[in-house]
N, C-alpha and C positions, 0 to 999 in steps of 0.2 A: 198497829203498824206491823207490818209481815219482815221478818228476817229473813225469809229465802227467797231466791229467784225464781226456785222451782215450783215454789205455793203462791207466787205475790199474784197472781191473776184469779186466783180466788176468795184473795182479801176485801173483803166490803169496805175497811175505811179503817178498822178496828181492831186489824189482828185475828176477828172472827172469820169464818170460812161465808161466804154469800150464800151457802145453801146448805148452813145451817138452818133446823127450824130448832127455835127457843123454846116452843111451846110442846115438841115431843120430844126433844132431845135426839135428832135424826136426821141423816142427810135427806135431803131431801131428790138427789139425784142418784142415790145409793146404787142404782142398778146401772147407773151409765153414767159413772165418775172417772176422773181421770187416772192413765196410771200412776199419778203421784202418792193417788189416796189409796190406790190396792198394792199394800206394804208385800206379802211377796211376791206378786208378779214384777213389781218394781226391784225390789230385792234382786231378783232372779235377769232382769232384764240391763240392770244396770250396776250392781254392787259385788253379785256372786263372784267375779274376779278377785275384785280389790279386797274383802273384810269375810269372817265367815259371818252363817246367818246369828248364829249367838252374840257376836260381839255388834251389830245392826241391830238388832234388838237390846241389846244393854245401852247404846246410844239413842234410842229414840225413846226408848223410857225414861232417861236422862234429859233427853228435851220436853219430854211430857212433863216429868215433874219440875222443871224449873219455868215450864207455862204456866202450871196450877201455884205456884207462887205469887 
């Protein structure tokens, strides 16, 4: 189950991304992904007001590793 609104459209059912592939470990739209998934053009396009880029990245490390939990 997807926690964000901003990811839920690429949730397959699972909490997984839809265009994961499992079997290489790789998006498989990599080259023409949304800006949610290209962390600093999205950074830059929607956060560089509010947070700097160091404290964006100690939050999203923070939600990685309480994914891989």
């Amino acid at each position: 189950m997807n926690e964000s609104s901003k990811t839920a459209f690429l949730d397959r059912g699972d909490g997984v991304c839809k265009h994961f592939d499992e079997q290489s470990n790789l998006c498989r739209i990599y080259s023409e992904r949304p800006l949610v998934c290209r962390v600093e053009e999205y950074y830059l396009a929607n956060m560089s007001e509010l947070i700097s880029w160091d404290e964006f990245v100690h939050i999203n490390v923070e939600i990685c590793q309480h994914l891989q939990k």
